[in-house]
mmCIF file of the N, C-alpha and C atoms, coordinates in Angstrom:
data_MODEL
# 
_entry.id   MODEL 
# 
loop_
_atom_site.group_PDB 
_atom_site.id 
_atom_site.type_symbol 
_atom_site.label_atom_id 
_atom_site.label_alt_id 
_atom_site.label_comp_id 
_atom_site.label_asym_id 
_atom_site.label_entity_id 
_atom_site.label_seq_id 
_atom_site.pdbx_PDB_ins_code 
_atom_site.Cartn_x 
_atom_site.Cartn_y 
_atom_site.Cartn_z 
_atom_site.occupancy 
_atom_site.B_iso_or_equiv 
_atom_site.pdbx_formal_charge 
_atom_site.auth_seq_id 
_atom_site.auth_comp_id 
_atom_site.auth_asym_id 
_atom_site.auth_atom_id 
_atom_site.pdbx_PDB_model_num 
ATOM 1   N N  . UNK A 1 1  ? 0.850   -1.176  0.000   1.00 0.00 ? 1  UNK A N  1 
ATOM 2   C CA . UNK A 1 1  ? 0.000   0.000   0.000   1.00 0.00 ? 1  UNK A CA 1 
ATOM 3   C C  . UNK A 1 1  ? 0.891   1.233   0.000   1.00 0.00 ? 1  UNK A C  1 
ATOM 4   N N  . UNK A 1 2  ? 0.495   1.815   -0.888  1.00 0.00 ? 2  UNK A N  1 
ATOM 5   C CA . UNK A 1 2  ? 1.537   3.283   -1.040  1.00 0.00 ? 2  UNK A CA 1 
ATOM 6   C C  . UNK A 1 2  ? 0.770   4.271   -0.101  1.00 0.00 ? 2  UNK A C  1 
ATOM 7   N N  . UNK A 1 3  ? 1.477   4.915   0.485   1.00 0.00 ? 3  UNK A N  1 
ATOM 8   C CA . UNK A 1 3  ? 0.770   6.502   1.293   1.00 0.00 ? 3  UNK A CA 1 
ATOM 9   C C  . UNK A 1 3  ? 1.757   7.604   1.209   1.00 0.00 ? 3  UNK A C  1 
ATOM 10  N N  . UNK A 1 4  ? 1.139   8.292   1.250   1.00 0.00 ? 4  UNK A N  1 
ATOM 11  C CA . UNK A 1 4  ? 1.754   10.094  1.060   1.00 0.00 ? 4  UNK A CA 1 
ATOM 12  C C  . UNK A 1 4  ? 2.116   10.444  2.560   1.00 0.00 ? 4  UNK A C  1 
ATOM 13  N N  . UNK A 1 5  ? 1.910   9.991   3.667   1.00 0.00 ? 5  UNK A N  1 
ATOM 14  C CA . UNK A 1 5  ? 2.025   10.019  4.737   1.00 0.00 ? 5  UNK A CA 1 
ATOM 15  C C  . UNK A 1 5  ? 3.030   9.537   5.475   1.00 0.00 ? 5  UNK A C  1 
ATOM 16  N N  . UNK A 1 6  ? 3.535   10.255  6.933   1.00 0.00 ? 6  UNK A N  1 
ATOM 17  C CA . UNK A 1 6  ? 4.337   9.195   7.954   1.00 0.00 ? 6  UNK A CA 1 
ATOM 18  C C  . UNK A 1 6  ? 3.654   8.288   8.362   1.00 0.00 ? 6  UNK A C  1 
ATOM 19  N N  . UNK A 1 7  ? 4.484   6.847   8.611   1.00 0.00 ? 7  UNK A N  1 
ATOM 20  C CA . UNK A 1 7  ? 3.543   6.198   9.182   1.00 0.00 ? 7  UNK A CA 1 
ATOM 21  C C  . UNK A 1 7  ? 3.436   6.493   10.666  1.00 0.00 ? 7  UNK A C  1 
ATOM 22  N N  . UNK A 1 8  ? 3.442   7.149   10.983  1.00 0.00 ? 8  UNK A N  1 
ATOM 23  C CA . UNK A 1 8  ? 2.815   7.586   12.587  1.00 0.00 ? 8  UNK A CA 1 
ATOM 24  C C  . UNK A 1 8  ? 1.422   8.365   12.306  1.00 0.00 ? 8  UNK A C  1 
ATOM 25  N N  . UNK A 1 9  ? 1.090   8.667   11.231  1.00 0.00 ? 9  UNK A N  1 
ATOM 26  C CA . UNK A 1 9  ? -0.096  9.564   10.793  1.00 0.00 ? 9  UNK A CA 1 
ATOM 27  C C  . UNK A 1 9  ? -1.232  8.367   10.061  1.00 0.00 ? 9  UNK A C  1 
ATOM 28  N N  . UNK A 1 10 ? -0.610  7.561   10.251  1.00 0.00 ? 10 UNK A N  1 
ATOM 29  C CA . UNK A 1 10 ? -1.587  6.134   9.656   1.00 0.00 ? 10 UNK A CA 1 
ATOM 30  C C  . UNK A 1 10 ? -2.171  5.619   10.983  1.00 0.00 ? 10 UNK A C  1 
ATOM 31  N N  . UNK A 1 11 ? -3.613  5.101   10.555  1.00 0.00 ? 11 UNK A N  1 
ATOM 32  C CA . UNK A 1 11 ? -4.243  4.951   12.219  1.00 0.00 ? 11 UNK A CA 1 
ATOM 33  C C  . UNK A 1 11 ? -3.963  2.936   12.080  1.00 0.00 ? 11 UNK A C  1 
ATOM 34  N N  . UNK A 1 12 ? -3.541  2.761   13.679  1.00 0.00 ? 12 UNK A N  1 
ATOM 35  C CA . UNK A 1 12 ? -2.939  1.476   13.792  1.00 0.00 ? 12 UNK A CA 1 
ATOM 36  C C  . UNK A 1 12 ? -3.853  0.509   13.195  1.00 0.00 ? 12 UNK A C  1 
ATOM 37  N N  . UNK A 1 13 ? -5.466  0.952   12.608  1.00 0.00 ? 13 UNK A N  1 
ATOM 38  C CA . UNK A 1 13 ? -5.610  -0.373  12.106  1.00 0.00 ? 13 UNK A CA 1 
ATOM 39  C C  . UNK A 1 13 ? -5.651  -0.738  11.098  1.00 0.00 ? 13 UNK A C  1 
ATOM 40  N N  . UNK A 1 14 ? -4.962  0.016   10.114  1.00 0.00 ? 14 UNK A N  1 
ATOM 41  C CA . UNK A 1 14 ? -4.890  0.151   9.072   1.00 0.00 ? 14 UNK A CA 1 
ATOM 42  C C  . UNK A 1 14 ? -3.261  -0.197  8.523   1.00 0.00 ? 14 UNK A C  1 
ATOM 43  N N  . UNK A 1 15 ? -2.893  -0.467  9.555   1.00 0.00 ? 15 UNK A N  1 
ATOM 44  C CA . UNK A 1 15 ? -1.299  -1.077  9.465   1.00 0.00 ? 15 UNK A CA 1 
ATOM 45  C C  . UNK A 1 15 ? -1.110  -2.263  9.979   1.00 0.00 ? 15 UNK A C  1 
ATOM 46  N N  . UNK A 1 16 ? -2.060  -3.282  10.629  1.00 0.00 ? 16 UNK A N  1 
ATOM 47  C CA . UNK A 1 16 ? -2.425  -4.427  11.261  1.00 0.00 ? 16 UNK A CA 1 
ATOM 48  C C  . UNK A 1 16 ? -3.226  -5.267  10.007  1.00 0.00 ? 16 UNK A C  1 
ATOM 49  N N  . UNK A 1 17 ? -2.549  -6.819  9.459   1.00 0.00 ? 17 UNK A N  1 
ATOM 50  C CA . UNK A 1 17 ? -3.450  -7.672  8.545   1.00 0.00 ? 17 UNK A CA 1 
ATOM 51  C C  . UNK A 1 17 ? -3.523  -8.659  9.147   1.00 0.00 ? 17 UNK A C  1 
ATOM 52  N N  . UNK A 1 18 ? -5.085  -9.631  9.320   1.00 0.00 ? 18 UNK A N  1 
ATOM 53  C CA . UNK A 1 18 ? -5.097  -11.014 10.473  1.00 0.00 ? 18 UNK A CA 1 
ATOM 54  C C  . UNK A 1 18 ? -4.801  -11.614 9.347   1.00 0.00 ? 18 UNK A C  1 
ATOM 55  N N  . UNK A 1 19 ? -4.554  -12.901 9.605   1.00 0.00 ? 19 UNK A N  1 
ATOM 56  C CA . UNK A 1 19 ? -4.587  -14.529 9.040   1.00 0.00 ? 19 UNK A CA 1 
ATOM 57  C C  . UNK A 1 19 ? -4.701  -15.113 10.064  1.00 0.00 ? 19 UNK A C  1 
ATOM 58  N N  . UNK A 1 20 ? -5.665  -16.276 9.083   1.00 0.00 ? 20 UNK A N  1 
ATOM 59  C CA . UNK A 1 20 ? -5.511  -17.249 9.942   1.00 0.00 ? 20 UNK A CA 1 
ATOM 60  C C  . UNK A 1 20 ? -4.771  -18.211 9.670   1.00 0.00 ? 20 UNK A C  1 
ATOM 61  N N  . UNK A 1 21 ? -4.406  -18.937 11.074  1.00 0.00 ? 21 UNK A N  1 
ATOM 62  C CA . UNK A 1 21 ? -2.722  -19.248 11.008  1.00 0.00 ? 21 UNK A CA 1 
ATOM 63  C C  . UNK A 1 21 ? -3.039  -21.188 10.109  1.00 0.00 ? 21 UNK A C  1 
ATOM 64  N N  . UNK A 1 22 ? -4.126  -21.987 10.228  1.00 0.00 ? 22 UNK A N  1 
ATOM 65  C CA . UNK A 1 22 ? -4.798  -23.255 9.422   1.00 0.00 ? 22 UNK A CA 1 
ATOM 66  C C  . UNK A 1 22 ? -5.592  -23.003 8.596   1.00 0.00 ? 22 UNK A C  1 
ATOM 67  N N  . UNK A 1 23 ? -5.404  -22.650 7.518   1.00 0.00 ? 23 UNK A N  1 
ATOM 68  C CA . UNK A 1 23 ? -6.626  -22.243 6.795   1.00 0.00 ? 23 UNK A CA 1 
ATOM 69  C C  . UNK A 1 23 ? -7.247  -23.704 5.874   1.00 0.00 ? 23 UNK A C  1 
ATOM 70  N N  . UNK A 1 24 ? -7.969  -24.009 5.933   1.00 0.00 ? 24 UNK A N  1 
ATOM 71  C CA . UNK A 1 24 ? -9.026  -25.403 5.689   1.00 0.00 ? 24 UNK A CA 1 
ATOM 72  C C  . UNK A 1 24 ? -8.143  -25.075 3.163   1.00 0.00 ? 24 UNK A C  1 
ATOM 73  N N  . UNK A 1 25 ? -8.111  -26.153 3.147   1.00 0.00 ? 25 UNK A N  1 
ATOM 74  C CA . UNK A 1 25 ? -7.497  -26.180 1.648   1.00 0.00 ? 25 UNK A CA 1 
ATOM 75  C C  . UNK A 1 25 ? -8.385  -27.252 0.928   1.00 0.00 ? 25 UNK A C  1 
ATOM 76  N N  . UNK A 1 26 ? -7.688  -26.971 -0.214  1.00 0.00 ? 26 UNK A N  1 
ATOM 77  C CA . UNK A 1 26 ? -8.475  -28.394 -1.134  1.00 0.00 ? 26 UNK A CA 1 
ATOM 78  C C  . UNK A 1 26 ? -7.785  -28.173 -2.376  1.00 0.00 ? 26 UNK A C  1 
ATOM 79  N N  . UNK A 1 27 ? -7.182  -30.068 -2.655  1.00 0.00 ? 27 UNK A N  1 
ATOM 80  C CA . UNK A 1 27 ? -6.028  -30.190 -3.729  1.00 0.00 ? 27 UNK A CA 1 
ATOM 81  C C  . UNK A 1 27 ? -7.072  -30.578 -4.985  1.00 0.00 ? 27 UNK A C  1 
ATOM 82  N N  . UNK A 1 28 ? -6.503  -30.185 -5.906  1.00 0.00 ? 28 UNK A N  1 
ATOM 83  C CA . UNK A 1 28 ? -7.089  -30.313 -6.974  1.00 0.00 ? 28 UNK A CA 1 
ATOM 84  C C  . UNK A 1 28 ? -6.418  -30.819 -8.150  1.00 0.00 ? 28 UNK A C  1 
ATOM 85  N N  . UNK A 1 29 ? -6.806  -31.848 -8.809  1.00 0.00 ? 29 UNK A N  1 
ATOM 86  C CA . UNK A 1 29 ? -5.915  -32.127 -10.415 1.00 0.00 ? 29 UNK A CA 1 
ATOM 87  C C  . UNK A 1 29 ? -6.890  -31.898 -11.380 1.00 0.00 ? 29 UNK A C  1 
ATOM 88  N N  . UNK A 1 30 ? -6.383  -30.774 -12.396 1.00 0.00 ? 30 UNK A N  1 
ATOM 89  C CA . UNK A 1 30 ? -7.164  -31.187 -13.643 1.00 0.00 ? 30 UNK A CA 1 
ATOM 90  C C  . UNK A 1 30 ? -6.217  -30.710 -14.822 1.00 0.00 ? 30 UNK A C  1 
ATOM 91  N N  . UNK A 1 31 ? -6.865  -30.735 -16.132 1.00 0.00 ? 31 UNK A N  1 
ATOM 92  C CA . UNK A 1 31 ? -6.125  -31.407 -16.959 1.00 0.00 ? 31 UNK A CA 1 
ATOM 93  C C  . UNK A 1 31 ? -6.598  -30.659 -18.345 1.00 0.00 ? 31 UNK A C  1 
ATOM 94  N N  . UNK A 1 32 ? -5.695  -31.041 -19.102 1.00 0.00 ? 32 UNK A N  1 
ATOM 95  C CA . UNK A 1 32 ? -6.446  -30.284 -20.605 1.00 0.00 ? 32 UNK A CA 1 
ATOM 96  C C  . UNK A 1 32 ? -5.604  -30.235 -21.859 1.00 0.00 ? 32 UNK A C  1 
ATOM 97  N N  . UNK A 1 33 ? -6.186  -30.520 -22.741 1.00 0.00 ? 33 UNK A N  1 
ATOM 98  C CA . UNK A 1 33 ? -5.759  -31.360 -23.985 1.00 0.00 ? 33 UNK A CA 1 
ATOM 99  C C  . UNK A 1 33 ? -6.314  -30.349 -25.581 1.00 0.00 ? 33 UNK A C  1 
ATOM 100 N N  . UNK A 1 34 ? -5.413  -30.893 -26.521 1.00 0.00 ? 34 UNK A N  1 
ATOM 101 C CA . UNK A 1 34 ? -5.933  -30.451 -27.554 1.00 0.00 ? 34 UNK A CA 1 
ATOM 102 C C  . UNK A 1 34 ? -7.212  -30.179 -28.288 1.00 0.00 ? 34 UNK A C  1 
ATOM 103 N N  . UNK A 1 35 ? -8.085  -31.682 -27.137 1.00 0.00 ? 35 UNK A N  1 
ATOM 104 C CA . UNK A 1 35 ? -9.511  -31.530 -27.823 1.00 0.00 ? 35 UNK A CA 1 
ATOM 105 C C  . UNK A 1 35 ? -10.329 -31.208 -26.582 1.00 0.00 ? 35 UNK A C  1 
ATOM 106 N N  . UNK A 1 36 ? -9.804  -30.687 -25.641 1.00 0.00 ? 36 UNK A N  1 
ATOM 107 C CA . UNK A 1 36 ? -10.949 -30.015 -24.864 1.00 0.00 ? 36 UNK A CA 1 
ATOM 108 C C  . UNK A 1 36 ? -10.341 -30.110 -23.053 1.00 0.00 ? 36 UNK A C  1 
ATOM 109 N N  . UNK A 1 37 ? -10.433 -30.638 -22.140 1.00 0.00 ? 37 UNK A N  1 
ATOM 110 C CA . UNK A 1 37 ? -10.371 -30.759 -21.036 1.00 0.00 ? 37 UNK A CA 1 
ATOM 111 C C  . UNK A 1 37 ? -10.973 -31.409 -20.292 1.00 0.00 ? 37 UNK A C  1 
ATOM 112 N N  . UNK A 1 38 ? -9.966  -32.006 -19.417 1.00 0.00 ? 38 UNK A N  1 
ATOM 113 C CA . UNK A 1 38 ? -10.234 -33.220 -18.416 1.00 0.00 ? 38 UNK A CA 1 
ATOM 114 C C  . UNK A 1 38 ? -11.468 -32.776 -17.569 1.00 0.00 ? 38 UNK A C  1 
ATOM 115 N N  . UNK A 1 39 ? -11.600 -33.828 -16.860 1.00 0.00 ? 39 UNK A N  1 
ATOM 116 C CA . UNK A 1 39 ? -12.130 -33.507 -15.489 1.00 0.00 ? 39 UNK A CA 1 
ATOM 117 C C  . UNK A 1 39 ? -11.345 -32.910 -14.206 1.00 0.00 ? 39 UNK A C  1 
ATOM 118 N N  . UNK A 1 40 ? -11.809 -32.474 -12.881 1.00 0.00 ? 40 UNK A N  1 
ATOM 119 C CA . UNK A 1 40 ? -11.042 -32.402 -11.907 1.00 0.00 ? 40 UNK A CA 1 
ATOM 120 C C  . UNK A 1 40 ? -11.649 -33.266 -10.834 1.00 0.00 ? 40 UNK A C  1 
ATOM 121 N N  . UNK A 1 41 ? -10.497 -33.669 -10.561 1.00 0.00 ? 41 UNK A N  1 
ATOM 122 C CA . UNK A 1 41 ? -9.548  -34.719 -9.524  1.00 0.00 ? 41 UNK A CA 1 
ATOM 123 C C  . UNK A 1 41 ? -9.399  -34.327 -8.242  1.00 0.00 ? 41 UNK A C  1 
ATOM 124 N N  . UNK A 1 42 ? -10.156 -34.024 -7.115  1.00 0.00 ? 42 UNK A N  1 
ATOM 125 C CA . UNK A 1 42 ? -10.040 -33.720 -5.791  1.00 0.00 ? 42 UNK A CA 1 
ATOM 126 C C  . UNK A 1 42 ? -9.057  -34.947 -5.084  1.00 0.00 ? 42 UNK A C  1 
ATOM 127 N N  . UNK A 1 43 ? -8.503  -34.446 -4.630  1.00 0.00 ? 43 UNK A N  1 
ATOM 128 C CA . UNK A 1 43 ? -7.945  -34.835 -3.483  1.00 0.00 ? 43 UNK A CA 1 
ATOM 129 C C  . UNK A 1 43 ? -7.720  -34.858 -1.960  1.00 0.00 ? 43 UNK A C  1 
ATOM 130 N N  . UNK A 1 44 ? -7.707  -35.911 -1.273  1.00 0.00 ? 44 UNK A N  1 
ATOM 131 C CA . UNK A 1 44 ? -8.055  -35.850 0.315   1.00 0.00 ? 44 UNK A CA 1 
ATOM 132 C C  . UNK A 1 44 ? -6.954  -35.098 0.531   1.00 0.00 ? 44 UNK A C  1 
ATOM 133 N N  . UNK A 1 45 ? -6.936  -34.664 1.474   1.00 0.00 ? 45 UNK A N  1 
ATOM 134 C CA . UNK A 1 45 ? -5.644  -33.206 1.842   1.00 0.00 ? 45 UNK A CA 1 
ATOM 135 C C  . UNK A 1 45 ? -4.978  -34.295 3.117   1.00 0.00 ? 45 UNK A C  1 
ATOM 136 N N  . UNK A 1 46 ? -5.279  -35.408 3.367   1.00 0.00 ? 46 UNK A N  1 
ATOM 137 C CA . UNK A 1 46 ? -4.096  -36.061 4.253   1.00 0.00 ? 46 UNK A CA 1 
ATOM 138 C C  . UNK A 1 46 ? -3.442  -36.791 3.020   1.00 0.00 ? 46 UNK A C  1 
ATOM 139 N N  . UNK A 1 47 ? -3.539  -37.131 1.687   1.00 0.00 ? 47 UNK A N  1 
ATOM 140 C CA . UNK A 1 47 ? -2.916  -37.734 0.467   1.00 0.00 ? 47 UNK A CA 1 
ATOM 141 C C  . UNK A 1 47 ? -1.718  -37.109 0.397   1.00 0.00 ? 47 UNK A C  1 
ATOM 142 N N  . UNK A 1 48 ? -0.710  -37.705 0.783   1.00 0.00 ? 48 UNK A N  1 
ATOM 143 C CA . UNK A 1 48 ? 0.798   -37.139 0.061   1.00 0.00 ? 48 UNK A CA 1 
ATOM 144 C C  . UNK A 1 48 ? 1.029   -37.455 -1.246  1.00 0.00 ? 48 UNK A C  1 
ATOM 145 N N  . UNK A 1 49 ? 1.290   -36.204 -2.059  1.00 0.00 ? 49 UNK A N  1 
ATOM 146 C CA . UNK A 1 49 ? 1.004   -36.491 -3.398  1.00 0.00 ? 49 UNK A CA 1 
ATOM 147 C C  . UNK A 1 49 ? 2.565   -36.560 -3.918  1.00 0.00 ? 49 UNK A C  1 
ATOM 148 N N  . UNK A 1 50 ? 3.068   -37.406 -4.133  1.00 0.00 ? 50 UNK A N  1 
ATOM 149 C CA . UNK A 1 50 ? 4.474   -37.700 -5.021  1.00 0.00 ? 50 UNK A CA 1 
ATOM 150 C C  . UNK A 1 50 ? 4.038   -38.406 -6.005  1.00 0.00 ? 50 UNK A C  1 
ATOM 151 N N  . UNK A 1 51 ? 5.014   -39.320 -6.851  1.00 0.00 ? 51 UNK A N  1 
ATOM 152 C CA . UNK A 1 51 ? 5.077   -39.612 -8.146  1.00 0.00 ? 51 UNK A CA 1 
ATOM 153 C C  . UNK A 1 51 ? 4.482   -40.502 -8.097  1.00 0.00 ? 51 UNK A C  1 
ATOM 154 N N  . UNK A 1 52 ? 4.595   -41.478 -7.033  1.00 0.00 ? 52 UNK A N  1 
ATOM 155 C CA . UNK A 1 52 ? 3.872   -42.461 -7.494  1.00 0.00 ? 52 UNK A CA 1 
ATOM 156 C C  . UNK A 1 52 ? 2.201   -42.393 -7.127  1.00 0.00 ? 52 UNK A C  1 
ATOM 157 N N  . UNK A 1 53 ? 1.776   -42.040 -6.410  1.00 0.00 ? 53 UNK A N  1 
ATOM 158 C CA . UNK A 1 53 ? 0.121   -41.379 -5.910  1.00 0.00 ? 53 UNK A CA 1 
ATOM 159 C C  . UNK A 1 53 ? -0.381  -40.685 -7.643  1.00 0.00 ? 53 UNK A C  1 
ATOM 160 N N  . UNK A 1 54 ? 0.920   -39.796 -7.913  1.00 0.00 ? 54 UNK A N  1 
ATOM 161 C CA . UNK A 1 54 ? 0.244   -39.357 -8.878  1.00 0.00 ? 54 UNK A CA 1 
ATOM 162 C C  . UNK A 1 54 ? 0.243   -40.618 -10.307 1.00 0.00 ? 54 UNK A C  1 
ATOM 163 N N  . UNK A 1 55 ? 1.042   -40.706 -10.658 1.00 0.00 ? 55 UNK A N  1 
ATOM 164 C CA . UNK A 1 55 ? 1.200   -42.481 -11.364 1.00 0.00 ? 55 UNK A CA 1 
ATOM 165 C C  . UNK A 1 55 ? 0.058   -43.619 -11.194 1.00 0.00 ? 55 UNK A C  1 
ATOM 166 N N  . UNK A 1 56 ? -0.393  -43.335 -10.192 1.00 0.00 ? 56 UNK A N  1 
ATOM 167 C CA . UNK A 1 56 ? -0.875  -44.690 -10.019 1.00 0.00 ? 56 UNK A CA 1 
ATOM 168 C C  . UNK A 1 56 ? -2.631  -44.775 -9.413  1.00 0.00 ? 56 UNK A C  1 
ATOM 169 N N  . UNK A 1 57 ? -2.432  -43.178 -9.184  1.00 0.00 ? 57 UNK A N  1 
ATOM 170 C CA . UNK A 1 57 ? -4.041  -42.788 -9.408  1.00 0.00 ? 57 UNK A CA 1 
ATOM 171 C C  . UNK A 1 57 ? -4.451  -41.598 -10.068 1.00 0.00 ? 57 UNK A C  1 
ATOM 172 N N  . UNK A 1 58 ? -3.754  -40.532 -9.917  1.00 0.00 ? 58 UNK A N  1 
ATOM 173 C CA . UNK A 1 58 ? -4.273  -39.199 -10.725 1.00 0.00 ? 58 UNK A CA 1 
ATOM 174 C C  . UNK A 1 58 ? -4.049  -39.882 -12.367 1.00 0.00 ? 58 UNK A C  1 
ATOM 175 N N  . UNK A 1 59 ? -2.605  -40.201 -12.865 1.00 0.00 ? 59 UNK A N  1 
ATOM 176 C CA . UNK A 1 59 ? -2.462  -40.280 -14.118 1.00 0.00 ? 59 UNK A CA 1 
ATOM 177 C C  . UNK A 1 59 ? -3.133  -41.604 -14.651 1.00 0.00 ? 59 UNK A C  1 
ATOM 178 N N  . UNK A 1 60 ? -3.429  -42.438 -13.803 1.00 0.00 ? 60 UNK A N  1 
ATOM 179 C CA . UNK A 1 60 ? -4.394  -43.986 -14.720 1.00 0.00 ? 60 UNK A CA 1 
ATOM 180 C C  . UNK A 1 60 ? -6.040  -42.865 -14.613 1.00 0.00 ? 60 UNK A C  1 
ATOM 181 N N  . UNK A 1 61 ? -6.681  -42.438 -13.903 1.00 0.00 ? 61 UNK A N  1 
ATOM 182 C CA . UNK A 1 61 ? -8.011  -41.906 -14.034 1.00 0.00 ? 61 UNK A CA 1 
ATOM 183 C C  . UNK A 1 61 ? -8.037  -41.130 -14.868 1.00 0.00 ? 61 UNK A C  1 
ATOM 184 N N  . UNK A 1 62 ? -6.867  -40.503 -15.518 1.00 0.00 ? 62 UNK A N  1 
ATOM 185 C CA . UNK A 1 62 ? -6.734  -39.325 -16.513 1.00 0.00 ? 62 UNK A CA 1 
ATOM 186 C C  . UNK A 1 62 ? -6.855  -39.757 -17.758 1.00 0.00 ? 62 UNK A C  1 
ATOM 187 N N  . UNK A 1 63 ? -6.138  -41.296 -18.147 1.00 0.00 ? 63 UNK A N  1 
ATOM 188 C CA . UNK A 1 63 ? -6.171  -41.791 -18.978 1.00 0.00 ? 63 UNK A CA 1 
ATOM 189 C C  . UNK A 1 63 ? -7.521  -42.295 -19.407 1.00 0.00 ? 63 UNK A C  1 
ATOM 190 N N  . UNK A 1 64 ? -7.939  -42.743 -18.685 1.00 0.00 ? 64 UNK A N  1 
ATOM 191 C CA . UNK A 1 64 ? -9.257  -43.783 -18.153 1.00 0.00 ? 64 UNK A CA 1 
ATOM 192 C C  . UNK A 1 64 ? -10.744 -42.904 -18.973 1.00 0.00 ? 64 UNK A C  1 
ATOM 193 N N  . UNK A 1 65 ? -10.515 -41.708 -18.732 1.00 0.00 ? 65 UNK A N  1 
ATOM 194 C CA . UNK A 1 65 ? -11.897 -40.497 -18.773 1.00 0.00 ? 65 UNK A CA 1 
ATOM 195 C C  . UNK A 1 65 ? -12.469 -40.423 -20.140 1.00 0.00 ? 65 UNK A C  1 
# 
């Protein structure tokens, strides 16, 4: 944020941003091709997704569609 101002002339809550520190997610695969586009592929968010997770279920269902 740009201001023309000191920041001592900025009121404190306007210099304060929350987060929240777990924010709830959701993994997603999808896909898309010369003749149009896949489906999407949710994923459970405890799924560790490496090569073979993806190999052996994202990429056979991709094929599969």
């Amino acid at each position: 944020m740009w201001v023309g101002s000191k920041k001592a002339e900025i009121k404190t809550a306007n210099l304060l941003a929350e987060h929240e520190k777990f924010v709830q997610h959701v993994t997603v695969s999808a896909g898309m091709y010369f003749g149009g586009k896949g489906r999407l592929h949710f994923v459970d968010e405890s799924t560790k997704l490496d090569s073979a997770y993806y190999v052996g279920h994202l990429l056979r269902s991709v094929v599969n569609d």
